[in-house]
ZAKE-96282 format. One record per residue (C-alpha): residue number from 1; x, y, z. Coordinates in pm, whole numbers, plus 50000, padded with zeros to 5 digits. Example, Ala and Ser with C-alpha at 12.3 -4.5 7.8 and 13.67 -1.06 7.14 Angstrom:
2
- 1, 51230, 49550, 50780
- 2, 51367, 49894, 50714
***
This chain:
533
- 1, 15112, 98125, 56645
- 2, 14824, 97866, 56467
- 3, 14545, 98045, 56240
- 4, 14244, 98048, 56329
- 5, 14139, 97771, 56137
- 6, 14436, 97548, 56287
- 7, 14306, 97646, 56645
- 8, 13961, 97539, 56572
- 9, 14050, 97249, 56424
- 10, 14216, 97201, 56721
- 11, 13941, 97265, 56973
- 12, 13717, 97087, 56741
- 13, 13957, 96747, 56758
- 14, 13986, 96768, 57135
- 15, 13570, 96804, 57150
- 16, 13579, 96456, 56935
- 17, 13799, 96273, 57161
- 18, 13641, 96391, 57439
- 19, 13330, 96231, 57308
- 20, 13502, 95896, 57269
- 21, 13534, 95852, 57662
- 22, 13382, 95615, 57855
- 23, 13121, 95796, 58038
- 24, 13017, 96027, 57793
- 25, 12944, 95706, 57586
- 26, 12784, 95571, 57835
- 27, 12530, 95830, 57887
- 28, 12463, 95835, 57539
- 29, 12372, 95515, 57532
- 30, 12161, 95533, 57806
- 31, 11903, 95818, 57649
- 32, 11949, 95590, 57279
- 33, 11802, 95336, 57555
- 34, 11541, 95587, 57714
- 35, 11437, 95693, 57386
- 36, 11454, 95447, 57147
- 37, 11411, 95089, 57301
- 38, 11088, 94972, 57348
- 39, 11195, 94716, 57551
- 40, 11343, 94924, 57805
- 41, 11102, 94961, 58118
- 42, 11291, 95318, 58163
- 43, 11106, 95394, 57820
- 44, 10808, 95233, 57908
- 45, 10795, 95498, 58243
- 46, 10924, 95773, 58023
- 47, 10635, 95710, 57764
- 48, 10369, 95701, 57988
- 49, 10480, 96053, 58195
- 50, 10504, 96198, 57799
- 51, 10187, 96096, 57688
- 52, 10002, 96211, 58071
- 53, 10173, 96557, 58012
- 54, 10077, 96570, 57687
- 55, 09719, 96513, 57781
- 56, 09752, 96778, 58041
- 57, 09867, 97041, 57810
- 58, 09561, 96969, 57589
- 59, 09320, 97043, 57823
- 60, 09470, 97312, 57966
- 61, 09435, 97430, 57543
- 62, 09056, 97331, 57578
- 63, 08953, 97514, 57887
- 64, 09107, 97841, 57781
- 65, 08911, 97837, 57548
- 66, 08600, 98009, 57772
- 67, 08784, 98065, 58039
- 68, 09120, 98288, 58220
- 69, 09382, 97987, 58282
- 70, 09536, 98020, 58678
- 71, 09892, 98083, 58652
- 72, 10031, 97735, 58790
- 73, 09856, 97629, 58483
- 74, 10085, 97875, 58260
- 75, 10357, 97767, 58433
- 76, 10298, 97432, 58396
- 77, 10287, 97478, 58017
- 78, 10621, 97638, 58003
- 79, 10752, 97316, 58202
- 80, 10655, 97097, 57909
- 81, 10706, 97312, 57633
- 82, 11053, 97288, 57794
- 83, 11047, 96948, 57840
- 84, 10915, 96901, 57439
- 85, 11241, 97138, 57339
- 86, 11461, 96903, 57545
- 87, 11324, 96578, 57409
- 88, 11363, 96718, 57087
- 89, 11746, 96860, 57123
- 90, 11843, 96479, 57293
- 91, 11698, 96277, 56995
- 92, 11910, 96536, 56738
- 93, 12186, 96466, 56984
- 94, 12135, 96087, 56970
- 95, 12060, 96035, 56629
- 96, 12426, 95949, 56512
- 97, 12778, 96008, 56641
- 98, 12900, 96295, 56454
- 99, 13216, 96309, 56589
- 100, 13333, 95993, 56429
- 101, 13284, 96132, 56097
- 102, 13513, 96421, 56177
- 103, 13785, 96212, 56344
- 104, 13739, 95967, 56078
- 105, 13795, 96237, 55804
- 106, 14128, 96392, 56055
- 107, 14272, 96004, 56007
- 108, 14205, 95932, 55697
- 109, 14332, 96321, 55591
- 110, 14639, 96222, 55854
- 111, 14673, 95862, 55668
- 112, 14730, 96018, 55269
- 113, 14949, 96261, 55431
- 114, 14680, 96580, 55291
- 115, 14578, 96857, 55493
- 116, 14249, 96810, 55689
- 117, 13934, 97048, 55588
- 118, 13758, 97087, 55862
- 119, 13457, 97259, 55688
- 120, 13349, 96967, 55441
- 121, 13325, 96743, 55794
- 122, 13086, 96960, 55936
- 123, 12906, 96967, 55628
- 124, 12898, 96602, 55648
- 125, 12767, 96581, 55981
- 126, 12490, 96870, 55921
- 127, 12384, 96632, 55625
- 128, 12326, 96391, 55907
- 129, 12161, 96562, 56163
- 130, 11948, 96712, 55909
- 131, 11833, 96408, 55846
- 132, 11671, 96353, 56126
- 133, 11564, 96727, 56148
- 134, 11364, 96671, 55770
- 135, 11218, 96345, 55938
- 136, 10784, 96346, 55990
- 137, 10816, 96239, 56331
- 138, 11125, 96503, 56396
- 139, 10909, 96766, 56233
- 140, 10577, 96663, 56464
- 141, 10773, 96705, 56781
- 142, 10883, 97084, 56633
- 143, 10549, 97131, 56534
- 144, 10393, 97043, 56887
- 145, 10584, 97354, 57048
- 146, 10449, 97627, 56885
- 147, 10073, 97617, 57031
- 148, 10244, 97762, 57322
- 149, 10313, 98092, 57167
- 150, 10030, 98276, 57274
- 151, 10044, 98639, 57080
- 152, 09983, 98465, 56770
- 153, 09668, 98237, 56801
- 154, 09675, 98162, 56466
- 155, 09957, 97893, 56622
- 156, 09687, 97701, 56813
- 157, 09602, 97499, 56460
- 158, 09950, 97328, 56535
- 159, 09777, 97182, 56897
- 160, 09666, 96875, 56671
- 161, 10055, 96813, 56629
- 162, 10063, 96790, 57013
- 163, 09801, 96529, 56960
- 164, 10001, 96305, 56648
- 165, 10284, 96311, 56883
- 166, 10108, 96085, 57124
- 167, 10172, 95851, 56830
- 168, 10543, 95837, 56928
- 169, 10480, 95669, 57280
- 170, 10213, 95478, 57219
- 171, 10282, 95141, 57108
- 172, 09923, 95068, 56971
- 173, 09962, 95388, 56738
- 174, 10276, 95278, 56649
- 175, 10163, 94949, 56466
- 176, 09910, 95154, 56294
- 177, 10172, 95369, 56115
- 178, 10382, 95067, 56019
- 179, 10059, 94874, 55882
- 180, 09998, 95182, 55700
- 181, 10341, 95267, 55606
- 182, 10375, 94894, 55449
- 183, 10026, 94980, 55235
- 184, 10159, 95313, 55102
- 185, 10170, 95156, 54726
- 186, 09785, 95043, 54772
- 187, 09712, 95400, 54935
- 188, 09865, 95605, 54726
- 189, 09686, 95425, 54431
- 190, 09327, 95444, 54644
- 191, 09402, 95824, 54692
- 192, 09453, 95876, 54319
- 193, 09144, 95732, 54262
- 194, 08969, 95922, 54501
- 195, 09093, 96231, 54410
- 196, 08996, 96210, 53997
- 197, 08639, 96145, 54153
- 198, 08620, 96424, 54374
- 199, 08775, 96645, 54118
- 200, 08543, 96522, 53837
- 201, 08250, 96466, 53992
- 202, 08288, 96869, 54165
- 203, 08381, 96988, 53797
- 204, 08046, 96821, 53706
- 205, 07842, 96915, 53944
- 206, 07965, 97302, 53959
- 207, 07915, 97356, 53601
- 208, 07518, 97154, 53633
- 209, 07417, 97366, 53899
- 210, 07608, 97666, 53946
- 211, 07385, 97871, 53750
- 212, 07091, 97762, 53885
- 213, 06861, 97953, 54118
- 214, 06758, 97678, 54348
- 215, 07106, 97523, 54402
- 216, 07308, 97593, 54674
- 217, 07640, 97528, 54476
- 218, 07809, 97847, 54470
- 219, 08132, 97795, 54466
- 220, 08361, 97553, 54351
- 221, 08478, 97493, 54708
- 222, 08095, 97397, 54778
- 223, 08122, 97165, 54469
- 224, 08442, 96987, 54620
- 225, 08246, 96981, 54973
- 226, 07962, 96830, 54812
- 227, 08198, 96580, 54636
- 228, 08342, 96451, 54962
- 229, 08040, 96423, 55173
- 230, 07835, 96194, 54889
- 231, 08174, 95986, 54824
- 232, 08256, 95891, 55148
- 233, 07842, 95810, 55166
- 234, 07798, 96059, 55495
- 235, 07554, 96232, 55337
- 236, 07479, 96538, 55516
- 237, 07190, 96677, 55338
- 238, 07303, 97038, 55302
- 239, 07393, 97049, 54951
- 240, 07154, 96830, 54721
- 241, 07134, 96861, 54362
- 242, 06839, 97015, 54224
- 243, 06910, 96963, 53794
- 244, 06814, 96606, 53634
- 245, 07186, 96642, 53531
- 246, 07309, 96683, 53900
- 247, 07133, 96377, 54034
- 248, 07273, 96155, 53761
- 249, 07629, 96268, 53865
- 250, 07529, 96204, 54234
- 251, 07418, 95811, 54113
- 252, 07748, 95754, 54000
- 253, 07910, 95921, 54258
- 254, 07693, 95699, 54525
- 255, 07819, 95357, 54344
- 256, 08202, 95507, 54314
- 257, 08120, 95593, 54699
- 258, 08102, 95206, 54775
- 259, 08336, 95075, 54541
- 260, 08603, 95336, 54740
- 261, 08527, 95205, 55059
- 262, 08535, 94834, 55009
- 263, 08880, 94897, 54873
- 264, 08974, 95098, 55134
- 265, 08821, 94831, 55403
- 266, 09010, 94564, 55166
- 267, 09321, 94714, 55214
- 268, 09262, 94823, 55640
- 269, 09164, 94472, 55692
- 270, 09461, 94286, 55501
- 271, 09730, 94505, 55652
- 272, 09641, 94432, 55995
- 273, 09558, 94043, 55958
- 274, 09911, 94014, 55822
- 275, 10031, 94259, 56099
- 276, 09857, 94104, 56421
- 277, 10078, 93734, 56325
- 278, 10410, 93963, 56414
- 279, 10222, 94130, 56698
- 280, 10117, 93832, 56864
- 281, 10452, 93674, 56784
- 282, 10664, 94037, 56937
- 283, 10419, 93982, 57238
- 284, 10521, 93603, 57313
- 285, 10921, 93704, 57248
- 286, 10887, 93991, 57503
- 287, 10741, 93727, 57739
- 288, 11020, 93483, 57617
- 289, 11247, 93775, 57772
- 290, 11146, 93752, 58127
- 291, 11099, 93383, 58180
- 292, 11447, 93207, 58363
- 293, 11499, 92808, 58336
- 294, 11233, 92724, 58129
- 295, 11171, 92429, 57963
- 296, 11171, 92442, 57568
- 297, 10927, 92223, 57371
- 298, 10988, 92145, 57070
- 299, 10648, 91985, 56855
- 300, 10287, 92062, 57020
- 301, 10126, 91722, 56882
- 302, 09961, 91465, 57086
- 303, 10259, 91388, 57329
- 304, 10362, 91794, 57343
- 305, 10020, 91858, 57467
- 306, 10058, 91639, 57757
- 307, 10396, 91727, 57849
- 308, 10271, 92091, 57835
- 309, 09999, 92067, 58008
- 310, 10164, 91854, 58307
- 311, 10441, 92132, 58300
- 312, 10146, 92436, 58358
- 313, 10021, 92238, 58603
- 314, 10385, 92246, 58760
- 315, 10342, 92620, 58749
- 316, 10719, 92507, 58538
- 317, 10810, 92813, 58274
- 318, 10783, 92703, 57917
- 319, 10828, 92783, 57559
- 320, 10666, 92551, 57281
- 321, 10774, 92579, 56877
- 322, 10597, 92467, 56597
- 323, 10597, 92470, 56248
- 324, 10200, 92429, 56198
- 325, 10008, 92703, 56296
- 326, 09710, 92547, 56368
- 327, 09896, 92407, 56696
- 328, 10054, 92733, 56747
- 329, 09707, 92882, 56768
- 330, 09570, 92595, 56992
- 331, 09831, 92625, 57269
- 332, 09792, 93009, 57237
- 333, 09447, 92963, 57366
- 334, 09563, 92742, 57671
- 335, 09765, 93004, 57787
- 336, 10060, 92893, 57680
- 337, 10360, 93070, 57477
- 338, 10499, 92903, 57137
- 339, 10592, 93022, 56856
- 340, 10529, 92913, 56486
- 341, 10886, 92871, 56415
- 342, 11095, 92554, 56296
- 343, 11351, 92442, 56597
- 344, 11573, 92248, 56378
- 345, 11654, 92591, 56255
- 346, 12000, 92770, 56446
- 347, 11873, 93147, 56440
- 348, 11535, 93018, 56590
- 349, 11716, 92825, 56880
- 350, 11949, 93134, 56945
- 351, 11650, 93378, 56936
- 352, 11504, 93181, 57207
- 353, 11806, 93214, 57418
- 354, 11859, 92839, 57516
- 355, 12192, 92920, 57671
- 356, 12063, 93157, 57936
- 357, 11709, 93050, 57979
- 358, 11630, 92732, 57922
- 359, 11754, 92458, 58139
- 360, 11622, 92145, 57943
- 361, 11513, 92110, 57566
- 362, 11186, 91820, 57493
- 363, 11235, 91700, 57128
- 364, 10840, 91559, 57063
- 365, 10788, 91674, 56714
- 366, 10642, 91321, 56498
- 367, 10934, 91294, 56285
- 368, 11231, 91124, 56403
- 369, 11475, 91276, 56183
- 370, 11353, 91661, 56334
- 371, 11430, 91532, 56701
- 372, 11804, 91394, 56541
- 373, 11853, 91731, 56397
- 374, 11712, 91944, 56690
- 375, 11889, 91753, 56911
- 376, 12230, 91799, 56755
- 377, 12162, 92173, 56734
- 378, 12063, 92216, 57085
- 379, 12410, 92031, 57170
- 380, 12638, 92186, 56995
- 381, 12461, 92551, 57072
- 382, 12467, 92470, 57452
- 383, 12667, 92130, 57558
- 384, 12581, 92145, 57879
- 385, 12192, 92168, 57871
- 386, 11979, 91857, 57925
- 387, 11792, 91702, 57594
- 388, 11494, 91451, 57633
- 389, 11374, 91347, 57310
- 390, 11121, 91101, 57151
- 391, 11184, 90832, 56939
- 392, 10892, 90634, 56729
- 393, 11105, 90384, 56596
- 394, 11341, 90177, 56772
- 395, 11612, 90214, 56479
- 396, 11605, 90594, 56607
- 397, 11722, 90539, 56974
- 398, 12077, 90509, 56915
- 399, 12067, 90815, 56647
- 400, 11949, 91026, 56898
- 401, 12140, 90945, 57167
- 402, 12457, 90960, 56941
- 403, 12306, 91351, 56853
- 404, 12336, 91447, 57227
- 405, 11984, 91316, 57363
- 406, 12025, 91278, 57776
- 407, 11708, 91063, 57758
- 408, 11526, 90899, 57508
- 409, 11171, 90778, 57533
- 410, 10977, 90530, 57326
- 411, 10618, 90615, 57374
- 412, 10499, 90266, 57123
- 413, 10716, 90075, 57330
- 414, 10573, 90224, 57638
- 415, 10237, 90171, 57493
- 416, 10326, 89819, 57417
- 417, 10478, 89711, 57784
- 418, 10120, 89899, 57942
- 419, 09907, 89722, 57753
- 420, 10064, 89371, 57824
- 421, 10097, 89465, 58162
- 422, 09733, 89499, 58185
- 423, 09663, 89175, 58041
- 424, 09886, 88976, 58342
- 425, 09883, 89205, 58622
- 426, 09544, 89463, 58576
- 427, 09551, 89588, 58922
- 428, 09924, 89715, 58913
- 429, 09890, 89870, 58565
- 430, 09557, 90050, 58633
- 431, 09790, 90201, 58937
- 432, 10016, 90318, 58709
- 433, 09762, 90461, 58451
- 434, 09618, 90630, 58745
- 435, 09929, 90810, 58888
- 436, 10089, 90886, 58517
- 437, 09698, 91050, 58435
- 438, 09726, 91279, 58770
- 439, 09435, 91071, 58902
- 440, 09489, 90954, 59286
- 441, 09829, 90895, 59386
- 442, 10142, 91094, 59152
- 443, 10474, 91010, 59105
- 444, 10767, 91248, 59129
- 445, 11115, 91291, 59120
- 446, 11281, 91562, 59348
- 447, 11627, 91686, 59307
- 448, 11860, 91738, 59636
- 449, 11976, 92049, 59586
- 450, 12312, 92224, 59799
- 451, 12090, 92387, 60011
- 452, 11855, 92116, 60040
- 453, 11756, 92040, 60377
- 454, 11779, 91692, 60310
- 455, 12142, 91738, 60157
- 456, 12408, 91483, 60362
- 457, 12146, 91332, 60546
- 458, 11997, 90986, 60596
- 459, 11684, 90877, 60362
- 460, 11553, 90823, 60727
- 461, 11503, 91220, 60783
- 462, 11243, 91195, 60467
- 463, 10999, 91013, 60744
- 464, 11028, 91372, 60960
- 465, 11021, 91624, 60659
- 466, 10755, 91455, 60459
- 467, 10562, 91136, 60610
- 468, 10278, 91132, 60366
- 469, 10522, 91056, 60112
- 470, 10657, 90728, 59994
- 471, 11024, 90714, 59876
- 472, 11031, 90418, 59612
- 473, 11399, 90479, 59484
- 474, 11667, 90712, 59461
- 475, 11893, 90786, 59127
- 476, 12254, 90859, 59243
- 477, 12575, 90884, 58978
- 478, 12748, 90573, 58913
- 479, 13025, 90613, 59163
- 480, 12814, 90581, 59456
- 481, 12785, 90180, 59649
- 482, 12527, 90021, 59589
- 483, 12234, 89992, 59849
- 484, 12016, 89737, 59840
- 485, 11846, 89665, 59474
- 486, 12051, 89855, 59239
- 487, 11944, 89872, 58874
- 488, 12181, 90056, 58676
- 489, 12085, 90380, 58440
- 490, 12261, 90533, 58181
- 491, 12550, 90673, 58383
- 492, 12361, 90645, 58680
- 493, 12190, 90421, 58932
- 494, 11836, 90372, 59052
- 495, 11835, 90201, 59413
- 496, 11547, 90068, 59486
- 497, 11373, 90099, 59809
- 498, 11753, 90234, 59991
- 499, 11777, 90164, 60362
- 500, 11708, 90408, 60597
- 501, 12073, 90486, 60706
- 502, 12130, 90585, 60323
- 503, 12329, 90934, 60296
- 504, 12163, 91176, 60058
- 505, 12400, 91424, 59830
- 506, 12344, 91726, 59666
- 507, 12238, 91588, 59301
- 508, 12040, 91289, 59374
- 509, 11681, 91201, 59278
- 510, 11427, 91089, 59509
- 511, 11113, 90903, 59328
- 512, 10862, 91017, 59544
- 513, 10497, 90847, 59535
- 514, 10212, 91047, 59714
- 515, 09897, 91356, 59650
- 516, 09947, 91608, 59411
- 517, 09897, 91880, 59660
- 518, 10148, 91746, 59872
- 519, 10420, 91649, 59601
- 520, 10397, 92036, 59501
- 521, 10448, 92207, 59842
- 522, 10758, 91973, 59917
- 523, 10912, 92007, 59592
- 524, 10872, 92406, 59673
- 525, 11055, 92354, 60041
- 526, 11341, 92182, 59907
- 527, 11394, 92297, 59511
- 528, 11140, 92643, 59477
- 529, 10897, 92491, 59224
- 530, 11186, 92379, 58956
- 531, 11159, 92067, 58800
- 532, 11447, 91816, 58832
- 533, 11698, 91909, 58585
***
């Protein structure tokens, strides 16, 4: 027959086991999820019902106060106190797994061959859980019950603990504790100062005037009163000094008044210039997190703001990183999400989750060597994502394409051929301008997709499906015949101007020539407003 201790060591081991199941892990993690990630819309929901039952309670607080509350209204107070006691037993219960550091101690104990003390583990794990017990926002949410016990009214002085805790679900609030949190040193050093004046200037001021007739210093407690009103420059008028000494200590106290809260402004303002950056930057990743085959840009210079704009114009899902902040800012304000971040970087690339959402990756920064580099990250993080990159210099085409680039465009070059071409032939370039610039007539390319209704049928069914558009050329792989004028790509083919009995497959590009307007609504019938990939 086991002792005592041997049998609850016993029950206490089979209680840790059972803990290590499957669904009792699961549900764990789902309230660490409910409670504790703010990127969880279950939290978000969760939140929002705390904070309106919190604000119900409140006023139900503030109308008893002249008048009999009804008794759904009592009830309904019970319900959250309930609910607060809940909350508050499921974060203790979340806060760590405590039954790994008794089986832990059971197999180490098991491993050195010594006898297991089952005491010194619980120890351990009430260390833990105290932890959280002895923690401010742990000891708000205790706090924020007791209003509720109504013999002792004494207890309604802990209702403004029902009102901190509204800092707990309120993201807004929360940033204001951090910024806060990260000033403590600068606080703490502003509160020293604050309280030598209010202590001097009320040991002053109580000794000047509390013998006098006319003064309404009494007390020291009126002194300290007196102290904090003039500091903090309210000046309520209740208390004034009425001794030549008194007013002199009121002077100084006046100027110390200012110089306190210009350092205390100093020290608001700073902390939150510093915090908005990560703000605005958590904002853009949370964004980041519900966007599916975007496009990633990586340089917002002269040519990024044309491919971005062209892309929002596409209604096309994009992402643009820079190192300069003063483009950052700029693209900010055209609606657009980037990021001041450097994309040659690994960790940046991962955190933007190229391998999930991004379907193609535009290397425009202005150096060469940064689209090399970003180009062989992007490869080697995701081989199978599409790279178009830009090249200033000739000598860089071949580097680039050796990195991974898909496509590599010359925009001097481009510049070059243009302006020659409107020196010979003016009326076909100033067609081109026009359709590149989105004035008149557009150009497009449209992908056949496997559902396409033009998939495995003749370049002849274009005429029915879209007649206002011109087909100029289709791009095909390499292993198709050749149909009429065939110019060949890099692993690919452009036929030009196909006859009409040409079969169209899933995966081929049609270069499409017509209206904006009407480019956009057939893209959306045969691909759903995503750009060929």
């Amino acid at each position: 027959m086991p002792t005592l201790p041997d049998r609850a060591t016993r029950w206490m081991l089979a209680l840790c086991r059972l803990a290590e199941t499957p669904r009792y892990q699961h549900l764990k993690g789902w309230l660490r999820v409910l409670l504790h990630d703010d990127h969880s819309r279950h939290k978000q929901t969760f939140d929002s019902a705390m904070i309106v039952l919190i604000m119900v309670t409140i006023g139900c607080f503030l109308y008893e106060v002249h008048h009999r509350l009804p008794v759904w209204a009592l009830w309904l107070e019970r319900v959250a106190v309930g609910i607060f006691a809940l909350e508050y037993l499921l974060r203790l219960w979340v806060h760590d797994d405590s039954h790994r550091l008794i089986l832990r101690d059971y197999q180490n104990a098991a491993a050195s061959d010594q006898r297991f003390r089952l005491l010194p583990s619980i120890a351990r794990v009430a260390r833990s859980k105290w932890d959280y017990v002895a923690s401010p926002l742990a000891i708000i949410d205790l706090l924020a019950i007791l209003p509720s016990y109504r013999p002792l009214r004494m207890l309604r002085i802990f209702l403004l603990f029902r009102v901190i805790k509204l800092f707990r679900y309120t993201q807004s609030l929360k940033q204001l504790t951090q910024v806060l949190s990260e000033k403590r040193f600068e606080i703490y050093t502003l509160g020293l100062f604050v309280g030598f004046m209010v202590f001097a200037s009320a040991t002053g001021i109580y000794l000047m005037e509390a013998n006098d007739s006319r003064s309404e210093i009494n007390s020291f407690f009126d002194a300290v009163y007196w102290a904090v009103i003039t500091l903090s420059t309210v000046g309520y008028g209740d208390i004034t000094p009425q001794t030549t000494e008194g007013r002199f200590i009121t002077l100084i106290l006046i100027v110390s008044g200012i110089a306190v809260l210009s350092f205390s402004t100093s020290i608001i303002v700073s902390a939150f210039s510093e915090r908005l950056v990560v703000m605005r930057e958590r904002r853009v990743h949370l964004e980041v997190e519900k966007l599916h085959d975007m496009v990633l840009i990586c340089g917002y210079g002269r040519v990024g703001e044309v491919v971005a704009s062209r892309l929002q114009a596409d209604r096309q899902p994009l992402l643009i990183l820079d190192h300069h902040q003063s483009r950052v800012d700029l693209a900010q304000r055209r609606g657009l999400l980037a990021l001041h971040a450097d994309a040659s970087r690994n960790e940046v690339l991962e955190e933007a989750d190229i391998h999930r959402r991004a379907h193609t990756v535009v290397c425009i920064t202005d150096s060469d060597v940064s689209n090399v580099f970003i180009a062989l990250t992007v490869r080697q993080l995701n081989p199978a994502i599409r790279i178009i990159a830009r090249a200033s210099h000739t000598d860089s085409i071949d580097k680039l394409y050796r990195a991974g680039a898909d496509s590599v465009v010359t925009a001097n070059e481009m510049v070059g051929l243009l302006a020659a071409q409107l020196v010979n032939h003016p009326l076909s370039a100033n067609l081109l301008i026009h359709a590149l610039g989105g004035q008149g007539p557009g150009m497009e390319a449209v992908r056949v997709g496997e559902n396409s209704p033009l998939a495995h049928r003749p370049v002849a069914a274009l005429a029915d499906l879209a007649p206002q558009l011109l087909l100029f050329g289709v791009v095909t792989d390499d292993r198709r015949e050749a149909a009429g004028i065939c110019l060949p790509l890099r692993g690919r083919r452009f036929h030009f101007h196909p006859p009409s009995t040409f079969a169209l497959r899933p995966g081929d590009q049609l270069m499409l020539m017509g209206e904006g307007g009407q480019l956009l609504a057939f893209r959306k019938r045969v691909q759903g407003y995503r750009l060929t990939r």
